[in-house]
TILO-494590 format. One record per residue (C-alpha): residue number from 0; residue in one letter; x, y, z. Coordinates in Angstrom, 3 decimals. Layout:
BEGIN
+-----+------+----------+----------+----------+
| pos | code |       xx |       yy |       zz |
+-----+------+----------+----------+----------+
| NUM |    A |        X |        Y |        Z |
...
+-----+------+----------+----------+----------+
END
This chain:
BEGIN
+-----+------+----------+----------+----------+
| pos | code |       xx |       yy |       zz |
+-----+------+----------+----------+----------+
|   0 |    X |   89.009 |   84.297 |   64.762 |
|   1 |    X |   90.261 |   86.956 |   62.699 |
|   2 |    X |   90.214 |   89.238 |   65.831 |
|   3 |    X |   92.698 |   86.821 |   67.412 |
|   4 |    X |   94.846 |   86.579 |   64.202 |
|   5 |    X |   94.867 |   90.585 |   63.976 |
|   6 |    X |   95.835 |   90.204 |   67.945 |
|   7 |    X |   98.546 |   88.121 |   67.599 |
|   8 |    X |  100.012 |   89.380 |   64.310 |
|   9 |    X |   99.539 |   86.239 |   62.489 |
|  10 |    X |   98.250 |   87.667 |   59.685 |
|  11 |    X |  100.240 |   86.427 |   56.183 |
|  12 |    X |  101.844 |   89.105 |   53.720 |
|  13 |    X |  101.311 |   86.552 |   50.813 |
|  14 |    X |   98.392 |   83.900 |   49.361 |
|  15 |    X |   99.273 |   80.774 |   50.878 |
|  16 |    X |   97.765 |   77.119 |   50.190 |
|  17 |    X |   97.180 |   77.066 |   54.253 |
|  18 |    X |   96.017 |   80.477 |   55.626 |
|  19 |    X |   95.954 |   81.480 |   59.153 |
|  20 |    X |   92.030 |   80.778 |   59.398 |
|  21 |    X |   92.630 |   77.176 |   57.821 |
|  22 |    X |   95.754 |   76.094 |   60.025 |
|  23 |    X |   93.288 |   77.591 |   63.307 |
|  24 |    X |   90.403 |   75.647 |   62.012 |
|  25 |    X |   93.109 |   72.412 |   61.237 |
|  26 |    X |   94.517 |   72.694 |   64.768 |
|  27 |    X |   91.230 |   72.302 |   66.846 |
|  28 |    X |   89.954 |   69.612 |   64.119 |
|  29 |    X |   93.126 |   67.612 |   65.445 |
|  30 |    X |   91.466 |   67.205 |   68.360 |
|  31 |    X |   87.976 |   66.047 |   66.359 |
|  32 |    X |   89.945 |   63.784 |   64.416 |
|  33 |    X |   92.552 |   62.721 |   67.030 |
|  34 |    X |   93.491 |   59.078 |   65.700 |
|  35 |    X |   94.002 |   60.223 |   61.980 |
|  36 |    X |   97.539 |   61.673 |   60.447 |
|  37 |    X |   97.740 |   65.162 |   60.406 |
|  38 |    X |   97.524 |   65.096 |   56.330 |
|  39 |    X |   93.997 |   62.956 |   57.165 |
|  40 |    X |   92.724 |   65.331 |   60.081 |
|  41 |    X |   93.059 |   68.108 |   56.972 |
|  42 |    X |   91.333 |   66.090 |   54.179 |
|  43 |    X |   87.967 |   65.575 |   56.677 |
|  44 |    X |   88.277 |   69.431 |   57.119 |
|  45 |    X |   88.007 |   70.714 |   53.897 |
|  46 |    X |   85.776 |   67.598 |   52.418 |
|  47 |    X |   82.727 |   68.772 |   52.107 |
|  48 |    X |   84.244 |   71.414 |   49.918 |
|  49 |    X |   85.315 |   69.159 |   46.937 |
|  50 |    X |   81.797 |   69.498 |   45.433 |
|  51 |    X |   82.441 |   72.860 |   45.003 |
|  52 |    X |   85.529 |   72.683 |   43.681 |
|  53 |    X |   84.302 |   70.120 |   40.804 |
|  54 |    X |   82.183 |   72.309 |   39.777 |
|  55 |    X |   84.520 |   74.924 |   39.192 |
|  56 |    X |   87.143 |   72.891 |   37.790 |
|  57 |    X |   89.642 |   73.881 |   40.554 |
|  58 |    X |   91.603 |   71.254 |   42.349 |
|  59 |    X |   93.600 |   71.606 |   45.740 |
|  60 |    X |   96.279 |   69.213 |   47.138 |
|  61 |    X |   96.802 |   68.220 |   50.159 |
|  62 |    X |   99.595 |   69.846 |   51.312 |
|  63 |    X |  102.419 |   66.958 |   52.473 |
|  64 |    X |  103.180 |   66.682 |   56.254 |
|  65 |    X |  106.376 |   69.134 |   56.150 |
|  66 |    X |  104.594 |   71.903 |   54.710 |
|  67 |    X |  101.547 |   71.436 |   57.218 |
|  68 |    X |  104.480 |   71.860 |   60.445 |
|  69 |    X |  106.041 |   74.697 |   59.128 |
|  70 |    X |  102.311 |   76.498 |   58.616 |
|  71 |    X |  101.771 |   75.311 |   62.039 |
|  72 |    X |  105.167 |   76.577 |   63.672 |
|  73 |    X |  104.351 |   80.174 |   61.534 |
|  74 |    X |  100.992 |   80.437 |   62.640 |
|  75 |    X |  102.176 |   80.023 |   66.555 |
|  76 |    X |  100.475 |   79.569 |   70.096 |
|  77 |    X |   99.754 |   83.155 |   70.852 |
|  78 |    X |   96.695 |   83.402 |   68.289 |
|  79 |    X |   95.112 |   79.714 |   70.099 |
|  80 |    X |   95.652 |   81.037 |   73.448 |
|  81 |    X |   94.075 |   84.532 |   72.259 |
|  82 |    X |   91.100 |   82.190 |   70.787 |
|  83 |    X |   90.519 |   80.685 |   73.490 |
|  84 |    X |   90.040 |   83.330 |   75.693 |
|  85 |    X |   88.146 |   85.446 |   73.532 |
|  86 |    X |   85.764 |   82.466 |   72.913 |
|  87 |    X |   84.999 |   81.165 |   76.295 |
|  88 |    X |   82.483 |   81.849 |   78.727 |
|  89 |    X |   80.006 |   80.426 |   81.027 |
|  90 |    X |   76.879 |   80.043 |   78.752 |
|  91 |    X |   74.232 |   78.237 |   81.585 |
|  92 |    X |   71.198 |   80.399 |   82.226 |
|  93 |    X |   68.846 |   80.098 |   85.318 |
|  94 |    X |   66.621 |   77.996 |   83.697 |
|  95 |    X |   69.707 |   75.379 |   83.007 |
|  96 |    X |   68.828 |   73.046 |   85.197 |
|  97 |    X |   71.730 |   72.168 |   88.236 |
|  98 |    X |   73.693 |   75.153 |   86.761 |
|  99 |    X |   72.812 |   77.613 |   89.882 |
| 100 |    X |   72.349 |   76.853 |   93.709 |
| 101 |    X |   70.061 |   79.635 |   94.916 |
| 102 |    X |   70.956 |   82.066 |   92.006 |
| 103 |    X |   74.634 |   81.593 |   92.483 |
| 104 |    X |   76.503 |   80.154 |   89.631 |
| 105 |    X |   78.078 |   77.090 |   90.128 |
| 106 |    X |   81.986 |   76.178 |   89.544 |
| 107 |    X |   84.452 |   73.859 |   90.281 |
| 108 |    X |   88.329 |   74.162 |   89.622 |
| 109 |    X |   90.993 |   71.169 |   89.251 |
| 110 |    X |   94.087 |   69.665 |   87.472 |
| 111 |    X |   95.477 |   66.913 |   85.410 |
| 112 |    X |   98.467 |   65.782 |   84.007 |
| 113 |    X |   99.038 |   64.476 |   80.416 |
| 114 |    X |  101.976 |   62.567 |   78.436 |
| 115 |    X |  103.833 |   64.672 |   75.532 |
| 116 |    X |  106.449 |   63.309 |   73.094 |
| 117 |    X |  109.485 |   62.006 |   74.825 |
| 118 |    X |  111.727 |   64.801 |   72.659 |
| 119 |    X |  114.727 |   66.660 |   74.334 |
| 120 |    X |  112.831 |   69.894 |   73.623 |
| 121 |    X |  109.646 |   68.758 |   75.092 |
| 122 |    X |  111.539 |   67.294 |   78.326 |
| 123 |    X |  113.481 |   70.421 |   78.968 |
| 124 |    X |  110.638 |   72.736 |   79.362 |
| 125 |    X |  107.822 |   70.289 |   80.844 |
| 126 |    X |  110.339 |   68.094 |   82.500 |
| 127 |    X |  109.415 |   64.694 |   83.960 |
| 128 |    X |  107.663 |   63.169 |   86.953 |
| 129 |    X |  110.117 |   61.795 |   90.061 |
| 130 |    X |  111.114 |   58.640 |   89.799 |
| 131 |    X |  113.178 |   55.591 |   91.906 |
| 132 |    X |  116.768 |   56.791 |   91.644 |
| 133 |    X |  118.492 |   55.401 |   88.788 |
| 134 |    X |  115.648 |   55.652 |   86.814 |
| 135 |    X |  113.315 |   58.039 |   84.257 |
| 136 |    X |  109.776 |   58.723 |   83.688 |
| 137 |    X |  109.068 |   57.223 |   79.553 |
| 138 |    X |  107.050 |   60.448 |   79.079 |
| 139 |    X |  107.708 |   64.664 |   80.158 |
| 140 |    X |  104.338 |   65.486 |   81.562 |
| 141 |    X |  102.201 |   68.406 |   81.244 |
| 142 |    X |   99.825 |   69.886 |   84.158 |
| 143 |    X |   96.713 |   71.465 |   83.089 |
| 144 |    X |   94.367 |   73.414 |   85.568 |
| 145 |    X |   90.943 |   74.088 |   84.525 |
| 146 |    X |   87.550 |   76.790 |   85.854 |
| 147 |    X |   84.497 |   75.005 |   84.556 |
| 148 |    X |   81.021 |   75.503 |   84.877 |
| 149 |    X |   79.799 |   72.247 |   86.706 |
| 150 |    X |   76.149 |   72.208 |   85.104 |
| 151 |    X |   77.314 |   72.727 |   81.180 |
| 152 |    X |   81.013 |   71.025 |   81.514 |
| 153 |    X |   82.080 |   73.800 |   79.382 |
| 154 |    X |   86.045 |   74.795 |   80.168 |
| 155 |    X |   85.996 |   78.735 |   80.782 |
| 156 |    X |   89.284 |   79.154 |   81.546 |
| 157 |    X |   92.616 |   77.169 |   81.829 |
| 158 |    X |   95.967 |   77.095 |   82.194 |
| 159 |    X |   99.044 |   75.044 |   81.576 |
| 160 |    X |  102.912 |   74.642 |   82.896 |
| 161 |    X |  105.872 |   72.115 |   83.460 |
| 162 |    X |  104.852 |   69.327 |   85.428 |
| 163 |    X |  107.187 |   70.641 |   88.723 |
| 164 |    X |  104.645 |   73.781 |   89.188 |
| 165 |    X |  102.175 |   72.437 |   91.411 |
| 166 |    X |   98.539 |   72.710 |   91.009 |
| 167 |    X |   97.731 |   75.236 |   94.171 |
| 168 |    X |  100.377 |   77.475 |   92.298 |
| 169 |    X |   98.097 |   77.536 |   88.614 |
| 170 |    X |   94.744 |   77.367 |   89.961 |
| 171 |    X |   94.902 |   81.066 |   92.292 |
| 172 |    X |   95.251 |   82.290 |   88.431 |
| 173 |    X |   91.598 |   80.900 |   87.432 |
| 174 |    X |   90.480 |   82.803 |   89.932 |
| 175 |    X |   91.065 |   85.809 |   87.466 |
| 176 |    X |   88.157 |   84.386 |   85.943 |
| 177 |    X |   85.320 |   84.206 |   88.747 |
| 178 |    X |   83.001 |   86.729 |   89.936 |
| 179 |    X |   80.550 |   87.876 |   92.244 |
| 180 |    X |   77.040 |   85.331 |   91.769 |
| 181 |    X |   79.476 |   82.218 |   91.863 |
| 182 |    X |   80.139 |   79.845 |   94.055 |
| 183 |    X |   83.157 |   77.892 |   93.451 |
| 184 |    X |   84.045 |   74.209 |   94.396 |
| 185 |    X |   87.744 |   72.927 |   95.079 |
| 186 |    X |   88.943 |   69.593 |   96.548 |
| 187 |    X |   90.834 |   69.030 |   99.635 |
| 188 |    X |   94.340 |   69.435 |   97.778 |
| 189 |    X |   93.796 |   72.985 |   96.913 |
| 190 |    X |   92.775 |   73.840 |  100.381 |
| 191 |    X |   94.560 |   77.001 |  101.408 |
| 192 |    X |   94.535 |   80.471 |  103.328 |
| 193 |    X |   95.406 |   82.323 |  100.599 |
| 194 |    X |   93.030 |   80.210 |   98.225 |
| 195 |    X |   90.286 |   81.244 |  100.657 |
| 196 |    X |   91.413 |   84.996 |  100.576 |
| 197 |    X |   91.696 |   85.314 |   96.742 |
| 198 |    X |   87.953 |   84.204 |   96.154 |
| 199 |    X |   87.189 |   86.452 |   98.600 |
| 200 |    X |   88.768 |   89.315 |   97.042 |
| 201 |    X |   86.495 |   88.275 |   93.607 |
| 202 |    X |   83.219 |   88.672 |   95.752 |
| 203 |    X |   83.182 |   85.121 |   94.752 |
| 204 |    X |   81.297 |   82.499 |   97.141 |
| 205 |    X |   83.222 |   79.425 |   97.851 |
| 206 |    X |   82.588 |   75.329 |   99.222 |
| 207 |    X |   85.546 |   73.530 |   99.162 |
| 208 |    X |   86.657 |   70.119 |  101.112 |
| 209 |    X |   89.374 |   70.575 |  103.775 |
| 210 |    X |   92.496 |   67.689 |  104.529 |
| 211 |    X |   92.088 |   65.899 |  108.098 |
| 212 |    X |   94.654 |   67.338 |  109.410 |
| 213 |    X |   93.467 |   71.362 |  109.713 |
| 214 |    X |   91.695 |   72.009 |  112.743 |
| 215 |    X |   88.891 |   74.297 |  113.552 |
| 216 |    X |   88.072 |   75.751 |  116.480 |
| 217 |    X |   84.577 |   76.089 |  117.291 |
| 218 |    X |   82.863 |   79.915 |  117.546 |
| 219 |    X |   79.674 |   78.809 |  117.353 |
| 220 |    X |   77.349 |   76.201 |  116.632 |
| 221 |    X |   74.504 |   76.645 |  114.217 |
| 222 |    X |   70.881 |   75.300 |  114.224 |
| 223 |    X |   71.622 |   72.782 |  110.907 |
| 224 |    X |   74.140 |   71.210 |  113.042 |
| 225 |    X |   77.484 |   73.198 |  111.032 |
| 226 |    X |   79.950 |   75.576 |  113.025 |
| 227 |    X |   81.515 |   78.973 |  112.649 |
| 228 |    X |   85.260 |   78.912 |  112.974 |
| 229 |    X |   88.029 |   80.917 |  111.400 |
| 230 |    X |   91.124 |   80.139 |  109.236 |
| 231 |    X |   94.546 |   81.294 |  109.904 |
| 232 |    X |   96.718 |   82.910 |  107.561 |
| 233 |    X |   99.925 |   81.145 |  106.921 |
| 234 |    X |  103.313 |   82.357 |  108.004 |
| 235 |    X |  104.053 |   84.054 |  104.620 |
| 236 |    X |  100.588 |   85.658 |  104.615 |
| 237 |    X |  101.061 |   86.527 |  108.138 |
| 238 |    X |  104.225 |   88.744 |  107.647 |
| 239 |    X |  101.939 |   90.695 |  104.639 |
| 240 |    X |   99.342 |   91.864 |  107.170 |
| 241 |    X |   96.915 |   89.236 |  106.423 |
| 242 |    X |   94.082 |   88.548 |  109.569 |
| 243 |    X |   92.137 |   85.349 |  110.083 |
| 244 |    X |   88.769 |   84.697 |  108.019 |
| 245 |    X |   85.498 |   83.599 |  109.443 |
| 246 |    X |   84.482 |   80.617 |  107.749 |
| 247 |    X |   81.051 |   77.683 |  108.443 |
| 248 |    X |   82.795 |   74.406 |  108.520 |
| 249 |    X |   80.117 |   71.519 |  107.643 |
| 250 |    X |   80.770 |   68.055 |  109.023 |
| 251 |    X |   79.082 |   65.143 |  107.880 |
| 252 |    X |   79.701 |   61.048 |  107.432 |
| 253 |    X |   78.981 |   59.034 |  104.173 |
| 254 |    X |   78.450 |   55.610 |  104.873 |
| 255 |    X |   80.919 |   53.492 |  102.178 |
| 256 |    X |   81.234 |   49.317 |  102.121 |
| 257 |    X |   84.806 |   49.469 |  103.980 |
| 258 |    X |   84.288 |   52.256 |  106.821 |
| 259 |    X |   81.930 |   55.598 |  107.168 |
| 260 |    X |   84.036 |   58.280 |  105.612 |
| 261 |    X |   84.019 |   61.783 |  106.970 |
| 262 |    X |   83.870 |   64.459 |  104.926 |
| 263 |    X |   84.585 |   68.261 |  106.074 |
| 264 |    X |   83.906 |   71.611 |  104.531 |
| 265 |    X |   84.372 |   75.161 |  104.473 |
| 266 |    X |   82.300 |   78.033 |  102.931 |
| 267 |    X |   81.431 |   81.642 |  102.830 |
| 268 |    X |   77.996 |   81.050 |  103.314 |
| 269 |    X |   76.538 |   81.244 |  106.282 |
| 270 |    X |   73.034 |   82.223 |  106.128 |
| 271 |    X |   71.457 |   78.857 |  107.065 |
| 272 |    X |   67.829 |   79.773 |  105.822 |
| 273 |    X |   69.368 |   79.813 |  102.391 |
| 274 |    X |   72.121 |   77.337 |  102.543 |
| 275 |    X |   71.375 |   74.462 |  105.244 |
| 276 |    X |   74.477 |   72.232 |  105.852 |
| 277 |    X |   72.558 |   69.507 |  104.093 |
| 278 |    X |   71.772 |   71.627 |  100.497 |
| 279 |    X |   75.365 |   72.820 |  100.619 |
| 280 |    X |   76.410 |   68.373 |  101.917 |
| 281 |    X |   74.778 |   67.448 |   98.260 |
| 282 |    X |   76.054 |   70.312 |   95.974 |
| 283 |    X |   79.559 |   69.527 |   96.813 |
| 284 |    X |   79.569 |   66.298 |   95.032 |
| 285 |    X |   78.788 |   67.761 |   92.137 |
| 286 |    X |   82.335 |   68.868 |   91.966 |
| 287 |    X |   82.747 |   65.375 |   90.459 |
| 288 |    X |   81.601 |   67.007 |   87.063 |
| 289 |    X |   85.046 |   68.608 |   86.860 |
| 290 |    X |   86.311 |   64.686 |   86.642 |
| 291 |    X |   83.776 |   64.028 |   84.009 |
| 292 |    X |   84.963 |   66.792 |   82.057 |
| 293 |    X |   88.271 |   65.680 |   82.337 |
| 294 |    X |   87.192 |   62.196 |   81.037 |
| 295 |    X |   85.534 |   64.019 |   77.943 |
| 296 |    X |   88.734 |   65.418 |   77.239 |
| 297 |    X |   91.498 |   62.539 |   77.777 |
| 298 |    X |   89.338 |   59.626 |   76.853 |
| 299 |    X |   86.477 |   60.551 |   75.083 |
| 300 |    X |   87.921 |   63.251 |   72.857 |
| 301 |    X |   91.456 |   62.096 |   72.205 |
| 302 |    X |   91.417 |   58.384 |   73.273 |
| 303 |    X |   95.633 |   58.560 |   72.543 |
| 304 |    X |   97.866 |   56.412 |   74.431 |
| 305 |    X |   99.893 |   60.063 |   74.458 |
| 306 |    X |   97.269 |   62.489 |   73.902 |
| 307 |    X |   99.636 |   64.968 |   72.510 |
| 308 |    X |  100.964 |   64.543 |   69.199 |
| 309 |    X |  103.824 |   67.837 |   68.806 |
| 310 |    X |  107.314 |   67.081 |   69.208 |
| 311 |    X |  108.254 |   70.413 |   70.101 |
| 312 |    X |  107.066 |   72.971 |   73.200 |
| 313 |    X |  105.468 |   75.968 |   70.752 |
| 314 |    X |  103.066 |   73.338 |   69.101 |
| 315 |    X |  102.415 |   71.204 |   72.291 |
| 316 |    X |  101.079 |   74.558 |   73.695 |
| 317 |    X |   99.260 |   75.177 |   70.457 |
| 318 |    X |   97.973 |   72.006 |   70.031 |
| 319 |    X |   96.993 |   71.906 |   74.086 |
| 320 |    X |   94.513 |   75.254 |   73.077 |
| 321 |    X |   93.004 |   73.535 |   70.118 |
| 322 |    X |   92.322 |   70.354 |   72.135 |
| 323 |    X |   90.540 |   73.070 |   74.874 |
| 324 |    X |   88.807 |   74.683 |   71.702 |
| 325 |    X |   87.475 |   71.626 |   70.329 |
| 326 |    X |   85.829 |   70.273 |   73.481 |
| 327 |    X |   84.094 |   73.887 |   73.847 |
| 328 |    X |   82.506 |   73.833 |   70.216 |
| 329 |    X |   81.493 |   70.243 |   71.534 |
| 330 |    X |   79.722 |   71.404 |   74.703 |
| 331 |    X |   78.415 |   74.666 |   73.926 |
| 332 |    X |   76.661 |   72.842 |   70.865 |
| 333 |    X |   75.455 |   70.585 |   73.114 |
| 334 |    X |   74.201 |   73.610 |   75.800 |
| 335 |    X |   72.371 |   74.807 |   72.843 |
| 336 |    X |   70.033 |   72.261 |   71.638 |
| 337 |    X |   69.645 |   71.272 |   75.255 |
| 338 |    X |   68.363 |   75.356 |   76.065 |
| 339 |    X |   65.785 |   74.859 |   72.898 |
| 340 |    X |   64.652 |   71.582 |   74.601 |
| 341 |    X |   64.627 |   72.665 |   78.401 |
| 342 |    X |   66.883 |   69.801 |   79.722 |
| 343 |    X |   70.074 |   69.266 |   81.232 |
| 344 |    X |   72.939 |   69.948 |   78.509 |
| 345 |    X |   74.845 |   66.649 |   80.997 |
| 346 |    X |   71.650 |   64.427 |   79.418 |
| 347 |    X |   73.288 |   64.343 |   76.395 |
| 348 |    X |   75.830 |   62.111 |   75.168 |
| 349 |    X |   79.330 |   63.472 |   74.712 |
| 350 |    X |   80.681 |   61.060 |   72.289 |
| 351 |    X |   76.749 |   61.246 |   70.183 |
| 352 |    X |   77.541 |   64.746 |   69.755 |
| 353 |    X |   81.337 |   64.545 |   69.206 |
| 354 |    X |   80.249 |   62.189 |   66.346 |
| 355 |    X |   77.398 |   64.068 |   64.849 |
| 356 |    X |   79.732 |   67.109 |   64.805 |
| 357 |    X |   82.278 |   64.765 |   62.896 |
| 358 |    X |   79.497 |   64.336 |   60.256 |
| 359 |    X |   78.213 |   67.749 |   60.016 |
| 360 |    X |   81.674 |   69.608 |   58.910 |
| 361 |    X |   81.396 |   68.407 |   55.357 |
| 362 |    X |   77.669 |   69.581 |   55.127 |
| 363 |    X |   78.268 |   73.198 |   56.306 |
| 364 |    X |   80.489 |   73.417 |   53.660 |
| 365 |    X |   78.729 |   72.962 |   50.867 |
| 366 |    X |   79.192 |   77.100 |   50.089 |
| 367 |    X |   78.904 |   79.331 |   47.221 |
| 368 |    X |   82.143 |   80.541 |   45.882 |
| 369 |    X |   82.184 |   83.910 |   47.438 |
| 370 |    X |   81.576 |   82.103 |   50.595 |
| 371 |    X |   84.786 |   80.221 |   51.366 |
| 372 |    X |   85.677 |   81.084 |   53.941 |
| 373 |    X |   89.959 |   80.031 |   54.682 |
| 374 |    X |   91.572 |   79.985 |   51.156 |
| 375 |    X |   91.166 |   80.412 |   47.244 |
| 376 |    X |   90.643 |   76.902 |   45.301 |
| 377 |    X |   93.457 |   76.046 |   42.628 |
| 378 |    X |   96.281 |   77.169 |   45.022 |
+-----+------+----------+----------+----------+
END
């Protein structure tokens, strides 16, 4: 944290009653605490340090709700954003069971939108969703884009914007973020050329579902029943130099209640000894993890009607990294104790966990003086 702080310049010339390290600590416990008042969410931060404080005959009030924006709005984005990505990281090992698919460690990248404040500020730079003419959208929206690790649900990078950038355009920047020994998952709506080139260009692997509408042409059929083809670049791509790419398209039919529904996709991998259209058929549904993840986060976490609470761009984007912080001292908690017990970290409940962390923050507080670590009783 203080890394971040020194970073960012957030540092304070003065003694204040909320310090850099407490306003960090107070923005990701929002998200722990999402239902209470912001004056509340600081009160079950700083709890289990009243003990303390009796004992020393100090006393510290809680700051009132003007004074706890303005620390907010001086502390800034930058130094949650710099958090964030000092912070996160893939954490599964090869013993993490449904983490890797023949050594290669597996990830999955999506989107989702989320309400904000109806505020003029908030609307200008988000901006709503369309609409029938003659009429509005009750909330601006926010589109968030997020590289997670499909056998821990842990977020390891992300990345937000207005609502009228489109997903394709956020998610080719998570790819700053893979690596060779990955294999990375998309859906059908982030099916592109140059999302199939950029992986590439990581040494990253990739499976990802393709829309009905692209065609392959058949090169050559393989014993496991899939196909080598190419891709075409675009026309854009086309006029940089860019050449077609060999990919293994895998066809295959899941039988629903309504109608058999086909499914179709494309990877790099085409040794078939290693990677049988069948093996590769199963491990692309657990891209669905990314959707659990996403429920952790917008139901499970928050459970708002609007999930954000600032009124103004600057904290929404603040606020957004603490919400992204919180889940990830969640779930790497929860990779933890399931490493020192050899299971699945997705065995465990979310919400158990979310709760037992709830009840834990007073009890790691319970320092020695020289100990505290945000601020100096009696201010």
């Amino acid at each position: 944290m203080s890394s971040a702080i020194a970073q960012t310049q957030s540092n304070e010339e003065r003694r204040r009653a909320l310090p850099s390290h407490l306003v960090i600590c107070l923005v990701i416990a929002m998200s722990l605490w999402s239902k209470a008042s912001m004056r509340t969410v600081l009160k079950n931060l700083v709890d289990g340090l009243s003990e303390a404080w009796v004992r020393m005959g100090k006393y510290w009030r809680i700051p009132c709700k003007s004074s706890i924006t303005e620390a907010r709005q001086r502390v800034g984005a930058g130094v949650m954003s710099r958090l964030f990505h000092l912070i996160v990281k893939p954490l599964a090992t090869i013993e993490t069971p449904g983490a890797f698919l023949e050594g290669l460690r597996v990830m999955a990248v999506d989107g989702t939108v989320f309400d904000v404040p109806d505020t003029q500020s908030n609307a200008r730079v988000f901006g709503y969703p369309g609409t029938r003419p003659g009429t509005r959208a009750a909330f601006p929206k926010v589109r968030l884009v997020l590289l997670i690790e499909t056998g821990t649900h842990l977020i390891v990078d992300a990345l937000m914007c207005p609502y009228r950038i489109g997903e394709r355009v956020r998610v080719k920047k998570l790819l700053r973020s893979v690596t060779e020994g990955m294999l990375l998952m998309w859906d059908r709506g982030l099916h592109s050329y140059t999302m199939v080139q950029a992986t590439l260009r990581q040494k990253c692997n990739y499976l990802g579902r393709v829309p009905k509408n692209v065609k392959f042409p058949v090169e050559k059929v393989l014993e496991d029943g899939s196909y080598l083809s190419w891709i075409a670049p675009d026309g854009k791509s086309k006029k940089k130099g860019c050449t077609k790419i060999m990919v293994r398209v895998i066809e295959y039919t899941i039988d629903t209640d309504d109608q058999p529904q086909i499914y179709r996709l494309i990877t790099s991998l085409t040794d078939i000894s290693l990677f049988p259209a069948l093996l590769l058929a199963t491990e692309y549904h657990q891209r669905w993890e990314v959707e659990s993840t996403i429920d952790e986060l917008k139901v499970h976490l928050l459970g708002r009607k609007t999930l954000i609470r600032s009124l103004n761009p600057r904290e929404v984007v603040q606020e957004v990294y603490g919400w992204l912080l919180g889940h990830w001292a969640v779930r790497s908690l929860m990779c933890q104790v399931a490493q020192t017990t050899h299971i699945s970290p997705l065995r465990l409940s979310f919400t158990g966990t979310l709760n037992i962390v709830r009840r834990a923050v007073p009890k790691f507080q319970r320092l020695q003086t020289e100990e505290f670590p945000f601020f100096s009783p009696g201010l």
